[in-house]
Steps between C-alpha positions, in 0.01 A plus 500: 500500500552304181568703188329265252172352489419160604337271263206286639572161550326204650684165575399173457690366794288113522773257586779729526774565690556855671734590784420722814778642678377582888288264725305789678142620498531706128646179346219325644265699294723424256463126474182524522379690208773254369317188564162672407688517123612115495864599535755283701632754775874447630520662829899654549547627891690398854125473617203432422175703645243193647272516236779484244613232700179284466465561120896336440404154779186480286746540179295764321828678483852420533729716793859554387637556883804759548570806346468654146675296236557571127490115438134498566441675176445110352464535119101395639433815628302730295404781760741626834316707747666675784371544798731552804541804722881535399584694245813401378337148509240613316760701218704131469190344407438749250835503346500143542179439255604807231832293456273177410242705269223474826239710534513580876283690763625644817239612713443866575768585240419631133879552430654142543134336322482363150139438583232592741220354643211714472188533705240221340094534498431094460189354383516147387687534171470845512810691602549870512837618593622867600831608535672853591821383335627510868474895536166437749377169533233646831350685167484167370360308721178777539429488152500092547247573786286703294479258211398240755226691533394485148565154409331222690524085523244526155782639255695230579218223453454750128867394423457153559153475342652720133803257573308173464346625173773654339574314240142555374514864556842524242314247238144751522692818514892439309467885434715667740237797456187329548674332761522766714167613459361161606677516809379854624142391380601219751633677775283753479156270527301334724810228544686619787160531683400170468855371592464737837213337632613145438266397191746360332277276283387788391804698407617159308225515253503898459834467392432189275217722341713763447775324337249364271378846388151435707518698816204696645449805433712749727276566825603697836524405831431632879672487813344544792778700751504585862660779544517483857467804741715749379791433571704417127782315697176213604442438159599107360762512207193335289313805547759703363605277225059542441517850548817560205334268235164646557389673162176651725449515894176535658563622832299610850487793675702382757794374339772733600671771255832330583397159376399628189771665422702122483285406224532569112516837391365492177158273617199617478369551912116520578422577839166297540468589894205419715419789801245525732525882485561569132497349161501159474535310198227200483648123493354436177686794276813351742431166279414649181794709507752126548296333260533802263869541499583094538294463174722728387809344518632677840666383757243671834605513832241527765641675760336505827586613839625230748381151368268455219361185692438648814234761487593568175189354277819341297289135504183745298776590250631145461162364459416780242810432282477109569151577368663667189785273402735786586865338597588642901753476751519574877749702706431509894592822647536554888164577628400732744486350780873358488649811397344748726490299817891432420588901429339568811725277693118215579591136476156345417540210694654443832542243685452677815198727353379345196449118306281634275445783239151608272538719218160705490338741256252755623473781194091443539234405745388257267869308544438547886197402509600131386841457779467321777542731778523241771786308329655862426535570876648185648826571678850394380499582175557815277268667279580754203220670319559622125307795402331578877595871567146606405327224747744551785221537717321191393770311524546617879134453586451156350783328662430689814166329474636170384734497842828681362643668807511858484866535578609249199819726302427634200764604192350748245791455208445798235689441184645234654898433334496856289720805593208635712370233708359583844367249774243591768500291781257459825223272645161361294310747733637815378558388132243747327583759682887454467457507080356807504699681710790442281301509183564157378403454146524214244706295375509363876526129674362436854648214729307373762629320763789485759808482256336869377679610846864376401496793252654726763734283616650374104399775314822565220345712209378880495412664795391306824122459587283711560221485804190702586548837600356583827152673509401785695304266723814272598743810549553596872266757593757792548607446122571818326383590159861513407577193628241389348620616159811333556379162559283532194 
């Protein structure tokens, strides 16, 4: 481990020349991020690996064939990297380049480097490198993974916008002081939002306004995110760059303990859950509540369960802030349907089963009252219900009546993706039945069709599934009470 610290450095290689000792797969990495800079690799090695071997016919970089030489220091070079697998190879080059005042690298050794190449988060312009100063550069490369979580494609495009107009910015704002405080007015504003959905238009004259001292008045924004099933591991890295910028997050009932533990600590949270057993907080307070707190300057996350666009009423909240000039985005989460059916081990569609799938919601007889039943029970396709464990038997009787075989599989999924998911298996016939006997409660999914059947054959998280438990009336007549017991 090095015994100083480094000092942060980064090169403007554009047109220059650097030498790279090895012609394997690490100094093809190499070269690469090489060429990405505008340098002019010079590839030293017996060999060349195939790809390295296409970049020197198509001259992009030029091969020095044989073995390490100290005359390929040229008085050109400005950087040596080495990157062979032998070491006393690699300690030449190093000696090699401290005798000529070079900074060199050699890979996967902090002792023999001048400089190292750190992990880089890269965004346009934007360039955010982490180093371990050798000691552990796996430590490194996480914390690169979480910042690419936190900074997406639209910091870049901020760079290049602030960059166009900088000039301006300096002439406005030529206090160092004031400076700054433009700048985290900036970053801190409705800019970046604009820039991540693409109005870019927009974002132009915002920051012309701003320049000129005439910018809007500082107003809040909402995100609408779907927080999937459960599962935290399902959710998209622009729901959790949402979730740790949100300054409040209105959340449902059935977004999972877990997942909200990924988001901000110091926001505000509001559950604002609907229930057909308990409280239930009306839709309109839901919208009062994100105009209230976007008026106020804050940065809201609606957070629903699974996607806000599928059963969600996310297009009633988008209308209502459309309707109020409030400034939203939109994160898909994993619905439902996806994630259960895929922690239970059900592909949806099937060639051999299934060329077609219906998402279906039947929380109230009014909603059932307006499906097409017939349509529902044609064969070769798969159905899944949201929000059907209180109509279970319904659901059986109508497509029964509509021509739905009795004997079609069934998949109850109860909190489908989370810690304590259970399926429960069997045929359309005995589906009523089958729930209660194992008490199934909500949040649950039902799949309808014959993929619902692969569940015991694929099934890969939690327990296996369950089936119905055998009835007095289908146990063999000399049944004991004990056995009995033990089958129950």
């Amino acid at each position: 481990m090095l015994d100083t610290a480094l000092f942060p450095l980064f090169a403007a290689l554009k047109g220059r020349a650097v030498l790279v000792v090895g012609g394997g797969a690490v100094a093809e990495r190499k070269v690469q991020a090489l060429l990405h800079a505008g340098a002019r690799p010079r590839v030293g090695s017996p060999e060349l690996s195939p790809a390295l071997s296409d970049l020197a016919q198509a001259q992009h970089v030029q091969w020095l064939p044989g073995r390490f030489d100290a005359q390929w220091l040229a008085d050109d070079i400005w950087l040596v990297i080495a990157a062979t697998d032998d070491t006393v190879t690699n300690r030449a080059v190093a000696e090699a380049a401290e005798a000529r005042r070079l900074f060199v690298n050699v890979v996967d050794d902090a002792q023999l480097s001048t400089f190292h190449v750190p992990a880089v988060v890269e965004r346009g312009p934007l360039q955010i490198a982490i180093s371990s100063g050798g000691a552990a550069p796996m430590v490194a490369r996480h914390v690169r993974r979480q910042l690419e979580q936190l900074f997406d494609g639209a910091w870049g495009r901020l760079v290049e916008l602030i960059g166009q107009h900088r000039g301006s910015i300096r002439s406005r704002f030529p206090d160092l002081g004031t400076r700054r405080q433009f700048f985290d007015r900036l970053i801190e504003g409705p800019l970046l939002g604009l820039l991540r959905r693409r109005q870019d238009g927009a974002a132009q004259a915002l920051l012309s306004q701003t320049i000129a001292g005439h910018s809007p008045a500082g107003t809040g924004s909402v995100v609408l995110v779907g927080a999937g099933s459960g599962d935290p591991g399902l959710l998209t890295l622009s729901a959790l760059r949402a979730l740790n910028q949100a300054d409040v997050i209105l959340y449902d009932r059935l977004v999972s303990i877990e997942v909200l533990q990924l988001a901000r600590r110091d926001a505000d949270y509001i559950e604002v859950g609907k229930s057909a057993q308990g409280r239930s907080t009306a839709q309109e307070h839901i919208h009062a509540l994100m105009l209230e707190h976007a008026r106020a300057g804050r940065r809201v996350v609606r957070l629903k369960g699974g996607d806000a666009f599928v059963f969600g009423r996310g297009g009633e909240e988008l209308q209502f802030l459309r309707a109020h000039d409030v400034p939203y985005e939109v994160v898909p989460g994993i619905t439902a349907a996806l994630a259960c059916a895929a922690y239970a081990g059900i592909p949806l569609t099937h060639r051999d089963h299934a060329q077609q799938l219906r998402l279906v919601t039947a929380h109230c007889r009014d909603s059932m009252d307006t499906l097409d039943w017939p349509e529902l029970a044609k064969a070769r396709q798969t159905l899944v219900f949201y929000m059907g464990v209180a109509a279970l038997e319904q659901i059986r009787q109508r497509l029964t009546n509509a021509g739905l075989a009795a004997s079609t599989p069934f998949a109850l999924v109860e909190n489908g993706s989370r810690s304590n998911q259970r399926v429960v298996t069997g045929q359309l016939r005995d589906l009523p039945d089958t729930a209660r006997q194992h008490q199934v409660q909500s949040p649950a999914l039902l799949i309808l069709g014959e993929v619902a059947a692969l569940a015991d054959e694929l099934h890969w998280f939690g327990n296996a599934p369950l089936h119905a438990l055998p009835t007095v009336s289908s146990l063999p007549a000399k049944t004991s009470t004990a056995t009995l017991a033990d089958a129950a």
